[in-house]
N, C-alpha and C positions, 0 to 999 in steps of 0.2 A: 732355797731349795724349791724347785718344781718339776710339779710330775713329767714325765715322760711323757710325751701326747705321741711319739711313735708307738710307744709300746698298747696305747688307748685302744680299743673295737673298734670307733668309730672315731679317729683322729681326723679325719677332713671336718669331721661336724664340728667336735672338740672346738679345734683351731677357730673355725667361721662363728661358732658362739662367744669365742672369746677368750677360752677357758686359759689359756697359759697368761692372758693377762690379767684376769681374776686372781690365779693363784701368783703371781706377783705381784700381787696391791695388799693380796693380805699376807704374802710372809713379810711387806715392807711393813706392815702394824706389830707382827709379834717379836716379842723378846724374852723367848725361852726357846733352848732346845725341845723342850718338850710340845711346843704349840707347833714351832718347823714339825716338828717330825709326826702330827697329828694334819697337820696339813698337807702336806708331802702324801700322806695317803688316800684325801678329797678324793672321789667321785661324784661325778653330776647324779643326782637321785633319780632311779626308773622311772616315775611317773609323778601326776600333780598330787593325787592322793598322801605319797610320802613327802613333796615338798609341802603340803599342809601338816602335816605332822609336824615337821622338820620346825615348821613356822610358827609352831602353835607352841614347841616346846624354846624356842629360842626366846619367844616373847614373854613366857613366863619365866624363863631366868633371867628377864633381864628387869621386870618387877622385882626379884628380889630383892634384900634388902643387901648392902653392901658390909662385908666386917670391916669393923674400925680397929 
């Protein structure tokens, strides 16, 4: 599943950053509908400010500890 990039604000930029091949690399990693359908709804984040958040909070889940 990937997004629409016609339906995007700003599908010429979408497209020239990458985006539909971004989001085709990673529905090729997931294996749940539920990850498609969380992905499927990706948007590139407004500014640096929220991709540091974004970053700050991925890298702390990915220290957690894993259940066995």
């Amino acid at each position: 599943m990937v997004m629409n990039i016609a339906a995007a604000p700003h599908d010429a930029t979408l497209h020239n950053l990458g985006w539909p091949r971004l989001l085709a690399a990673l529905g090729e990693r997931l294996h749940s509908a539920p990850g498609h359908a969380a992905m499927a709804g990706l948007a590139p984040l407004p500014d640096a400010g929220a991709v540091r958040t974004a970053s700050l909070k991925a890298r702390s889940c990915c220290a957690m500890p894993m259940a066995s």
